[in-house]
C-alpha positions, 0 to 999 in steps of 0.5 A: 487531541483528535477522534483517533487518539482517543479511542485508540486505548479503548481499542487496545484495551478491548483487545481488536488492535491489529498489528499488520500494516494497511494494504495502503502504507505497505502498497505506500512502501513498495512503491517507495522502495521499487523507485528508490531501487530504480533510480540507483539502478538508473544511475549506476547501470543503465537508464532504462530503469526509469521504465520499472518508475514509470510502471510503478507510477501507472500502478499508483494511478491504477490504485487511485481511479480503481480501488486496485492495482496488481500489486494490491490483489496479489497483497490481499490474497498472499496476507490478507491484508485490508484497505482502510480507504475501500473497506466496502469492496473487501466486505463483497469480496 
């Protein structure tokens, strides 16, 4: 059983679980969704919808080397949401 199943009910039971995603599993299904969307709209209009897979991927690498992207600041100032891999720059922020 790991460290995280364990104190997963001593959470719950205290109260402090959050129900909102982390800002990286919903940046994790944005990205997702906006390559799926791009290749059916590749195969069945025009090629040039690779370009929004191509955007998608430089965002990925922008969130990876920076700590953001632009899709990250706008989720964090629309819902508020936290990243649980840079938890120290949301603390100065």
């Amino acid at each position: 059983m790991s460290a995280t199943a364990c104190s997963r009910p001593a959470r719950e039971e205290a109260g402090a679980v959050d129900q909102r995603w982390p800002l990286e599993r919903v940046l994790f299904a944005l990205a997702g969704s906006m390559t799926l969307l791009s290749a059916a709209l590749a195969v069945l209009i025009s090629p040039w919808f690779l370009l929004l897979t191509a955007f998608v991927g430089v965002n990925q690498w922008l969130y990876v080397i920076f700590g953001a992207c632009p899709a990250s600041l706008i989720l964090r100032r629309l819902f508020s949401l936290r990243s649980v891999l840079y938890p120290r720059r949301e603390a100065d922020s």
